[in-house]
DRENPA-3360 file (N, C-alpha, C; in nm, 2 decimals, always signed):
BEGIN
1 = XXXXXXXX = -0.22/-2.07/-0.28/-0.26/-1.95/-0.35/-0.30/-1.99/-0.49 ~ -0.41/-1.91/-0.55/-0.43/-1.93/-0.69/-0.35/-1.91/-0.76 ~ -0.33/-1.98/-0.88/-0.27/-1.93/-0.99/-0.27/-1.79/-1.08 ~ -0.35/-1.75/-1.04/-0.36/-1.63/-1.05/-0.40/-1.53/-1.04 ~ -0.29/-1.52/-0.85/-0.28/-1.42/-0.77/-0.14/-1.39/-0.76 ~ -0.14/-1.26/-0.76/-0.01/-1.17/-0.76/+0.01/-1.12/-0.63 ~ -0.09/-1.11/-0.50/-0.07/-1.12/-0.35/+0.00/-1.23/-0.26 ~ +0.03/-1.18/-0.13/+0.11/-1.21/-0.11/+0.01/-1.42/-0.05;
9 = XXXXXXXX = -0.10/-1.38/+0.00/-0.22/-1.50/+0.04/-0.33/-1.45/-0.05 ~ -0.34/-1.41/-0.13/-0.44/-1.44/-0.22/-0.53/-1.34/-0.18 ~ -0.51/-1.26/-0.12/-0.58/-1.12/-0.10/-0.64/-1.03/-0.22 ~ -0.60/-1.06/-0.31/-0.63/-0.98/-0.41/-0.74/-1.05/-0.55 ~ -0.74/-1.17/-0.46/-0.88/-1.22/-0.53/-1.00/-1.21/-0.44 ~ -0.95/-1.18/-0.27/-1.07/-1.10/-0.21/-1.10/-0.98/-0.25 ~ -1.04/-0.90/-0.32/-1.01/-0.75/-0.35/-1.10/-0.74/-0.50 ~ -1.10/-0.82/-0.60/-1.13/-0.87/-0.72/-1.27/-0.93/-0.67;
17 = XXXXXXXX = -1.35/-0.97/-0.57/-1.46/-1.06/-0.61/-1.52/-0.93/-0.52 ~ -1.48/-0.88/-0.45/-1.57/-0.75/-0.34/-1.60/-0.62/-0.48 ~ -1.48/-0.60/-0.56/-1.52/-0.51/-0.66/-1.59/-0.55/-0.79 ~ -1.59/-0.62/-0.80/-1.71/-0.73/-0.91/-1.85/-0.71/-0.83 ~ -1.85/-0.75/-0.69/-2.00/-0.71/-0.61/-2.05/-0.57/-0.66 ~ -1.93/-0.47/-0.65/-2.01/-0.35/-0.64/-2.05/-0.25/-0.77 ~ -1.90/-0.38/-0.88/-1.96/-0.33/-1.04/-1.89/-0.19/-1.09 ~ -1.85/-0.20/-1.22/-1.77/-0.15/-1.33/-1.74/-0.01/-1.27;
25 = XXXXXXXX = -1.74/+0.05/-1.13/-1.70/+0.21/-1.10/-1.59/+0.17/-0.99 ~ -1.62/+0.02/-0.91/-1.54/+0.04/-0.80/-1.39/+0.10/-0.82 ~ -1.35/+0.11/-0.67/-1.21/+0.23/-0.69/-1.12/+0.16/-0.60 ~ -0.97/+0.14/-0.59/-0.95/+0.09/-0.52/-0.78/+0.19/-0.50 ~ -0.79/+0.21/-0.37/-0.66/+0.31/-0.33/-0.57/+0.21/-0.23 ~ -0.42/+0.18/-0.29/-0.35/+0.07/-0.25/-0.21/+0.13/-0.18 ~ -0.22/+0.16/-0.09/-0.08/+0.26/-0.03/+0.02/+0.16/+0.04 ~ +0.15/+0.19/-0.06/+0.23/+0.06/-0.02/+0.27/-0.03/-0.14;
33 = XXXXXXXX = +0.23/+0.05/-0.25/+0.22/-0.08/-0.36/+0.32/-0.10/-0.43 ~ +0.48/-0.05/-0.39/+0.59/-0.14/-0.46/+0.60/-0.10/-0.62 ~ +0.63/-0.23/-0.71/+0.63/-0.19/-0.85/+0.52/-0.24/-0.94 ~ +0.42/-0.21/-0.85/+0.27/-0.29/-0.93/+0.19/-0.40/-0.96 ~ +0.33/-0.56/-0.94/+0.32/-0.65/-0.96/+0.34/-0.71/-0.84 ~ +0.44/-0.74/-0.78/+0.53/-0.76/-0.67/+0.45/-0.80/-0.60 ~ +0.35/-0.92/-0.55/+0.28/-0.92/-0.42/+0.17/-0.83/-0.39 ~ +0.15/-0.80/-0.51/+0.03/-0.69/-0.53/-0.11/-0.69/-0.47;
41 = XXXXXXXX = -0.20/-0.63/-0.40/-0.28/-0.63/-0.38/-0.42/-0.62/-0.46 ~ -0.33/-0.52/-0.58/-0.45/-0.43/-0.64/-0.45/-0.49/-0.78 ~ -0.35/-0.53/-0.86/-0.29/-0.57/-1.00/-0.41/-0.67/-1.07 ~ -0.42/-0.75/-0.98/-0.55/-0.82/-1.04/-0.71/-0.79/-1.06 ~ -0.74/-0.67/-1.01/-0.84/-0.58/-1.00/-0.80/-0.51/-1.14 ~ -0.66/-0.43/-1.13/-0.67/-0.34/-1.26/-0.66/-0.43/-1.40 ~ -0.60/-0.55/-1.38/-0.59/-0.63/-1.50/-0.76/-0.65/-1.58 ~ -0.86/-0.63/-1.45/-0.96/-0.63/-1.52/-1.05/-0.55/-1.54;
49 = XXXXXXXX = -1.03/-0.44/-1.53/-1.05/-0.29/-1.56/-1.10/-0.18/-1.41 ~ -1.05/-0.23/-1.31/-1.08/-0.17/-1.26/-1.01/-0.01/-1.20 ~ -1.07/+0.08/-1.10/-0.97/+0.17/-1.14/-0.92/+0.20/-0.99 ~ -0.79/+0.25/-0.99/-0.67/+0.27/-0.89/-0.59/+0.31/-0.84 ~ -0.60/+0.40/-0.74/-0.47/+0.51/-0.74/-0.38/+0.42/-0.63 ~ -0.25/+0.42/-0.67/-0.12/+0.33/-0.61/-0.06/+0.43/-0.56 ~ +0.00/+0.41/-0.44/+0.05/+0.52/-0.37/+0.24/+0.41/-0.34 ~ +0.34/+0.47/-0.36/+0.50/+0.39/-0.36/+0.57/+0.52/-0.33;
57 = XXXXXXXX = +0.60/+0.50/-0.20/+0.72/+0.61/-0.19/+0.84/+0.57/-0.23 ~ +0.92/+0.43/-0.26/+1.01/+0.41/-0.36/+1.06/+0.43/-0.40 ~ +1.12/+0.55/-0.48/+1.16/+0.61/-0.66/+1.15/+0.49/-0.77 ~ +1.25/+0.41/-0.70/+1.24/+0.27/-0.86/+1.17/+0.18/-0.88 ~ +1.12/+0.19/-0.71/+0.98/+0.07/-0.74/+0.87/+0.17/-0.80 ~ +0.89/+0.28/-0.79/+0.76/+0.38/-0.82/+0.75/+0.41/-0.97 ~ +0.88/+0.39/-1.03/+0.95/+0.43/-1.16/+0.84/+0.29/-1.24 ~ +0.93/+0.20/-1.21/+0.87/+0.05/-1.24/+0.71/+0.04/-1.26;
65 = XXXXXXXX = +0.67/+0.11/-1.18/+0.51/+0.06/-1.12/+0.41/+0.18/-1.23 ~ +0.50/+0.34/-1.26/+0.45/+0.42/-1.31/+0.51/+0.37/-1.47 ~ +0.53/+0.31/-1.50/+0.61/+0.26/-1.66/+0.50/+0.09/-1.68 ~ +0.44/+0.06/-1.62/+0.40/-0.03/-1.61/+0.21/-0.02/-1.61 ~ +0.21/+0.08/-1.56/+0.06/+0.17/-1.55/+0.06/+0.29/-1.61 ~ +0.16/+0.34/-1.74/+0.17/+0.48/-1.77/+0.01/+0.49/-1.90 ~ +0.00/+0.35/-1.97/-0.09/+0.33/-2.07/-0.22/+0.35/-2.01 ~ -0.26/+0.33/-1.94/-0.40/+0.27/-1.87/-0.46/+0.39/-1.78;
73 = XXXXXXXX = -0.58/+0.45/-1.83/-0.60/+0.57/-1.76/-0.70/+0.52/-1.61 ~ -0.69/+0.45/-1.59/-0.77/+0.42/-1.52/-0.67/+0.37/-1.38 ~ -0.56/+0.40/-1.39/-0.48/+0.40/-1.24/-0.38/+0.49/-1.26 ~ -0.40/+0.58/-1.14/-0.32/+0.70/-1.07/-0.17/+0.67/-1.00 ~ -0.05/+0.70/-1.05/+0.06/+0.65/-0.94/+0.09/+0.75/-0.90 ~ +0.12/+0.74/-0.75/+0.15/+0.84/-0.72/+0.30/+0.82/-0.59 ~ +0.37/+0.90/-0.60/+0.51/+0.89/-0.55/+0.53/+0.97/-0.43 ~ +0.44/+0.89/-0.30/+0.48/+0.96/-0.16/+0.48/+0.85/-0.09;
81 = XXXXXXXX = +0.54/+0.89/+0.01/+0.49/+0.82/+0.15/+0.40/+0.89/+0.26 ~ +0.30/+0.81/+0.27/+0.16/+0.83/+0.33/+0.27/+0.81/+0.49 ~ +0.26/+0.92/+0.56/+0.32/+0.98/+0.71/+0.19/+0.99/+0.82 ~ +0.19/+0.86/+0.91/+0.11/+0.89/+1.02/+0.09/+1.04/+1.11 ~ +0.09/+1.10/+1.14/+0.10/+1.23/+1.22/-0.06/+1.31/+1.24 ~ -0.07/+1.33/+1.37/-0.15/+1.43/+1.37/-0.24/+1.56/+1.27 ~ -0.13/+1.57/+1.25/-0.15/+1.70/+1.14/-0.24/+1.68/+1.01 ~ -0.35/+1.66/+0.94/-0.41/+1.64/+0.85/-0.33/+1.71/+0.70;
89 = XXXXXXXX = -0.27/+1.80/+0.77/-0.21/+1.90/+0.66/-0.07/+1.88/+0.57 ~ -0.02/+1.78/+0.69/+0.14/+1.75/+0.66/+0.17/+1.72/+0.48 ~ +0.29/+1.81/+0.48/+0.35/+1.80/+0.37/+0.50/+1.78/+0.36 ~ +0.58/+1.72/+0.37/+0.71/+1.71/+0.37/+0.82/+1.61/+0.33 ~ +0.90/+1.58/+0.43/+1.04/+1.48/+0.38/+1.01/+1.37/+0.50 ~ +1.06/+1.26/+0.43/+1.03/+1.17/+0.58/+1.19/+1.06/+0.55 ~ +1.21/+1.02/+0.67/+1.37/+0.90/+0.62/+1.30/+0.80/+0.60 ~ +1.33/+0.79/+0.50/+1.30/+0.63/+0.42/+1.38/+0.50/+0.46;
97 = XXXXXXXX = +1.37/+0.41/+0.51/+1.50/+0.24/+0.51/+1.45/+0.23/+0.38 ~ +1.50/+0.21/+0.29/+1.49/+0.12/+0.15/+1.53/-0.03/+0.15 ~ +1.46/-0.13/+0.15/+1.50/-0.25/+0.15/+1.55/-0.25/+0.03 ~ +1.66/-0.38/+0.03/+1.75/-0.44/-0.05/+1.63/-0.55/-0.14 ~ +1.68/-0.70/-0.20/+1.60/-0.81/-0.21/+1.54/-0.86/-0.12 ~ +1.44/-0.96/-0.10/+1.37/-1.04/-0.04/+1.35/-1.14/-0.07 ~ +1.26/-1.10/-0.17/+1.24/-1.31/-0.24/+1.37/-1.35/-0.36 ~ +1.48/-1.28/-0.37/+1.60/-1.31/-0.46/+1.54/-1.32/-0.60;
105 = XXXXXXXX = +1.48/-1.28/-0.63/+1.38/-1.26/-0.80/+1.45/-1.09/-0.85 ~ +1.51/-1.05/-0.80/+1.54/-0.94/-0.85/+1.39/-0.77/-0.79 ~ +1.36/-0.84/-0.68/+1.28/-0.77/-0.62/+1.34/-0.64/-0.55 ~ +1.27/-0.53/-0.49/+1.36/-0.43/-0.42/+1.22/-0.40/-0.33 ~ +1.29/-0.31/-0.25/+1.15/-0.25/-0.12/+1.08/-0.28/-0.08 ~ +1.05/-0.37/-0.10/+0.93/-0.43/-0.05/+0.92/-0.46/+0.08 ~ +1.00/-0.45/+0.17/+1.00/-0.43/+0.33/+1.07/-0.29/+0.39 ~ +1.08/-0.20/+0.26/+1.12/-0.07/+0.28/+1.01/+0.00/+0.43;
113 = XXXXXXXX = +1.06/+0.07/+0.49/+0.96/+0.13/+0.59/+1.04/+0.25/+0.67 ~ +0.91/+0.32/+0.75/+1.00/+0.46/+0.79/+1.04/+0.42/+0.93 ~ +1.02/+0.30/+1.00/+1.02/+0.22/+1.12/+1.17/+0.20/+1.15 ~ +1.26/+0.26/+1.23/+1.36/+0.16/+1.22/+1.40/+0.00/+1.31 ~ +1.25/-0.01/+1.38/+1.24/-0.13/+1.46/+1.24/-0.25/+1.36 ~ +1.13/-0.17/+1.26/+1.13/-0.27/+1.13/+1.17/-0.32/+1.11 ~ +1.30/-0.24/+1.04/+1.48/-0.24/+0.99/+1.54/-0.33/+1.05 ~ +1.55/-0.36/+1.21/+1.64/-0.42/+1.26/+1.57/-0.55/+1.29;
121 = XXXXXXXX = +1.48/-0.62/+1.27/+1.34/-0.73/+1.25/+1.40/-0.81/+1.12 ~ +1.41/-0.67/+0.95/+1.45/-0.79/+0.89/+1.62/-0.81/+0.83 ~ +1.65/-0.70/+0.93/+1.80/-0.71/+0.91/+1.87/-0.86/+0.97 ~ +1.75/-0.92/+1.08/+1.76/-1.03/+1.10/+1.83/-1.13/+1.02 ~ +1.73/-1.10/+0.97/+1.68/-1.18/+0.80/+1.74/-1.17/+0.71 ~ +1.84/-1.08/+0.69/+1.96/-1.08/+0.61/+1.93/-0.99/+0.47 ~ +1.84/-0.90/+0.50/+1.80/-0.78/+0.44/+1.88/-0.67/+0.47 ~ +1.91/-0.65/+0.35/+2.03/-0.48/+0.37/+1.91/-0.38/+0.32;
129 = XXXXXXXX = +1.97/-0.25/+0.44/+1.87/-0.15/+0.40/+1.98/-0.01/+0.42 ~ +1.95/+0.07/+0.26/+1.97/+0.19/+0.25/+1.88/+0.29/+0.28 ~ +1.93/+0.42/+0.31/+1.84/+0.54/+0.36/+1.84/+0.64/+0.31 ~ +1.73/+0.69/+0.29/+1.72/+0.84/+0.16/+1.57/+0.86/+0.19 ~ +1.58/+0.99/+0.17/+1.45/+1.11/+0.21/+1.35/+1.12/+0.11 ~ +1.25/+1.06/+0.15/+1.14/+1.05/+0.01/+0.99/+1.16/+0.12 ~ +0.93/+1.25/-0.03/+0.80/+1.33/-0.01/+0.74/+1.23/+0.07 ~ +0.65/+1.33/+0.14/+0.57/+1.20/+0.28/+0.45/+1.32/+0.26;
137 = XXXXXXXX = +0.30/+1.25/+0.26/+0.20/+1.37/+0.27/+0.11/+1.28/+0.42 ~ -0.01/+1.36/+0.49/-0.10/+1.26/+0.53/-0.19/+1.23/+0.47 ~ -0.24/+1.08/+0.49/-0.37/+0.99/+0.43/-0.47/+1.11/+0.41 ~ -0.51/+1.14/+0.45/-0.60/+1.28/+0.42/-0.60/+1.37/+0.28 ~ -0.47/+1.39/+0.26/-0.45/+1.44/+0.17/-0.51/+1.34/+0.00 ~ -0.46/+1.25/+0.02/-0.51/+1.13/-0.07/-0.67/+1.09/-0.05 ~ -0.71/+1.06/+0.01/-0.88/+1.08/+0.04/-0.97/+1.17/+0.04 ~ -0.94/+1.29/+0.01/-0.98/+1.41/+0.07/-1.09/+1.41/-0.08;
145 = XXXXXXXX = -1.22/+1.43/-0.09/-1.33/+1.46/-0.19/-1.26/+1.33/-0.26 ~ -1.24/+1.20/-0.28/-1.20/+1.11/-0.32/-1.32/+0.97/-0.30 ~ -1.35/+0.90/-0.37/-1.41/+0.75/-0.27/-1.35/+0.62/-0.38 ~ -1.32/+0.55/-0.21/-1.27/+0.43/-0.28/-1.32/+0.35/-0.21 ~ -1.35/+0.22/-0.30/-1.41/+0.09/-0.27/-1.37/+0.00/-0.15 ~ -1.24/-0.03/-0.20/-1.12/-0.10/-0.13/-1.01/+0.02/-0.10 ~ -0.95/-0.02/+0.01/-0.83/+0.05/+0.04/-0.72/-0.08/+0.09 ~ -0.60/-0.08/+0.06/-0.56/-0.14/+0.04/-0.43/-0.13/+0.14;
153 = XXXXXXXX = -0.35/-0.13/+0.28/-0.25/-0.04/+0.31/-0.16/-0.18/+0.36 ~ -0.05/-0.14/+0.31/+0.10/-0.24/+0.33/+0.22/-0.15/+0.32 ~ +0.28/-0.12/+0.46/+0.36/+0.02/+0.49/+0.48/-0.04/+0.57 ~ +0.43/-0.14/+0.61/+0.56/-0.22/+0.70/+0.59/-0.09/+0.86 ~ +0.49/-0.17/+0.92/+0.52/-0.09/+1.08/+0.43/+0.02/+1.10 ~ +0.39/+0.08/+1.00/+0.27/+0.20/+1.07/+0.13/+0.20/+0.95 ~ +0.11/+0.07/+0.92/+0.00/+0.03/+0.87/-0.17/+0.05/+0.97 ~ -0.14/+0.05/+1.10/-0.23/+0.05/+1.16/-0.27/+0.20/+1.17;
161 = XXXXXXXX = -0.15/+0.29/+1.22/-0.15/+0.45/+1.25/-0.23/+0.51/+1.12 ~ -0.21/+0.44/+1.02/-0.23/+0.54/+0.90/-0.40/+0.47/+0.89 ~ -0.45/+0.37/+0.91/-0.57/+0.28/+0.90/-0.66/+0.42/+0.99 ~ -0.63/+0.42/+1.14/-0.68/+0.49/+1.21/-0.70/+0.63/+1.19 ~ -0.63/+0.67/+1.05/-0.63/+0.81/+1.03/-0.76/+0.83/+0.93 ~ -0.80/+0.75/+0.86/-0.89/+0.69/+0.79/-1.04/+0.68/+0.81 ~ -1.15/+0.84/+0.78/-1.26/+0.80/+0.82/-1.33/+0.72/+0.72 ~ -1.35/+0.58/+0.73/-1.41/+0.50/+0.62/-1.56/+0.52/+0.56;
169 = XXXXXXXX = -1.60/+0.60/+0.60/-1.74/+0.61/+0.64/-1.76/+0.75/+0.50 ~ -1.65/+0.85/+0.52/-1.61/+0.94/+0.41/-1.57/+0.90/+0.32 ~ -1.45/+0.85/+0.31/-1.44/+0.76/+0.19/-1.50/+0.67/+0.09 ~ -1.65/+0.60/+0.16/-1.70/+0.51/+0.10/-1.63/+0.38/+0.07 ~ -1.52/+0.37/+0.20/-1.50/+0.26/+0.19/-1.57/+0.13/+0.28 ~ -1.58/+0.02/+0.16/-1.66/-0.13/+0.25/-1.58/-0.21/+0.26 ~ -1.44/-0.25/+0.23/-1.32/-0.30/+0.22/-1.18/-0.30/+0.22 ~ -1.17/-0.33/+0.37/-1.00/-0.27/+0.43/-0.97/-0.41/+0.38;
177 = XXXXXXXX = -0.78/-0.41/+0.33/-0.72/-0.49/+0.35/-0.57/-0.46/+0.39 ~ -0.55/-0.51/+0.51/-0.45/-0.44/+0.59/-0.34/-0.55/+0.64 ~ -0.21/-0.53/+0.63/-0.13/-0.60/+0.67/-0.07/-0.61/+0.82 ~ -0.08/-0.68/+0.90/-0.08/-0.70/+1.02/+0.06/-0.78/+1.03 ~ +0.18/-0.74/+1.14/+0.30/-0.78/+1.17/+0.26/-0.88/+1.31 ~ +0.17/-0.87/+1.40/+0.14/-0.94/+1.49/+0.00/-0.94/+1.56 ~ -0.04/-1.04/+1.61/-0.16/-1.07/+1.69/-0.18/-0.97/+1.74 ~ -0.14/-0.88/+1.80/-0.13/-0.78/+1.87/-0.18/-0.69/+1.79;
185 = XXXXXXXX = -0.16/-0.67/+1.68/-0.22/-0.55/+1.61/-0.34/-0.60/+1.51 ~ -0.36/-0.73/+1.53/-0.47/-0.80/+1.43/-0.63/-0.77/+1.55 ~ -0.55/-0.79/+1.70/-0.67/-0.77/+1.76/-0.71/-0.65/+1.83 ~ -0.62/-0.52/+1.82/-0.64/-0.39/+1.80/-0.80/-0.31/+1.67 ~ -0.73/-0.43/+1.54/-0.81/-0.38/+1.46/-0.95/-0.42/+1.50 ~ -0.96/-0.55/+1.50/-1.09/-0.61/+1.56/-1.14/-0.53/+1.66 ~ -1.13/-0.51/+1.73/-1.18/-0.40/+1.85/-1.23/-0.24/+1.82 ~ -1.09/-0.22/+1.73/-1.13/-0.06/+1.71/-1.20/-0.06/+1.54;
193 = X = -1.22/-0.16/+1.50/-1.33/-0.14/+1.37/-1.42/-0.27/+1.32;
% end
């Protein structure tokens, strides 16, 4: 990984050279994004002026991430969790697992997810997870008369559901970058986009 990338494989200098292609308006909508820094997808894009709405249903990683981007008018935080469902309309409460640490740096959530298959994957792992009710809207609602360049989605477990909710085509997006838990859902995407 470069020296200076704040992703988790360096995704975010694919993210940074696709928005440099398309020049000083690109937009980039990152759902999933922790406390701004953390493994970031998007951070090295806004470091260089680009602009960003972050979506962290978190509270502290959201706190963190909104105290961290409160100066800079050029990225939006916003405090939901993006909820797969049918409904385009959905507005409500969804149960949160809040992860504990991960990388021992003083990190939090970052494998937080509404999955409880998730939960018991990295409870493995020796990840403690607490549970609390955070706002949940659908991707729709966030897109809706919106265009973004890049979209960015890292949700842990329903990263694909919420992809598929996704008309890219409305959005003006040319640049998915999506986090995949297995082969299985790596060649779902290949198929279905």
């Amino acid at each position: 990984m470069n020296a200076t990338s704040f992703s988790q494989n360096g995704e975010d200098i694919e993210i940074l050279n696709h928005c440099n292609k398309i020049g000083p308006h690109a937009t980039i909508l990152s759902i999933g994004e922790n406390d701004g820094i953390t493994l970031s997808n998007s951070y090295l894009s806004i470091l260089k002026g680009y602009k960003a709405v972050l979506v962290e249903p978190d509270p502290s990683s959201f706190e963190k991430m909104r105290k961290l981007h409160e100066e800079n008018k050029n990225v939006l935080c916003l405090n939901w969790a993006i909820y797969p469902t049918d409904d385009r309309n959905y507005a409500g409460e969804v149960l949160f697992y809040r992860s504990g640490t991960l990388l021992g740096n003083g990190d939090q959530s970052l494998v937080s997810t509404m999955v409880l298959s998730e939960v018991e994957k990295w409870k493995k792992s020796g990840v403690e997870f607490t549970t609390i009710k955070v706002p949940a809207l659908h991707v729709y609602s966030v897109i809706l008369g919106s265009r973004y360049d890049v979209i960015s989605i890292d949700v842990e477990g329903v990263d694909l559901e919420i992809l598929t909710e996704i008309n890219l085509a409305e959005s003006g997006t040319s640049m998915v970058c999506i986090e995949t838990n297995s082969i299985t859902e790596r060649e779902k995407i290949a198929i279905e986009y």
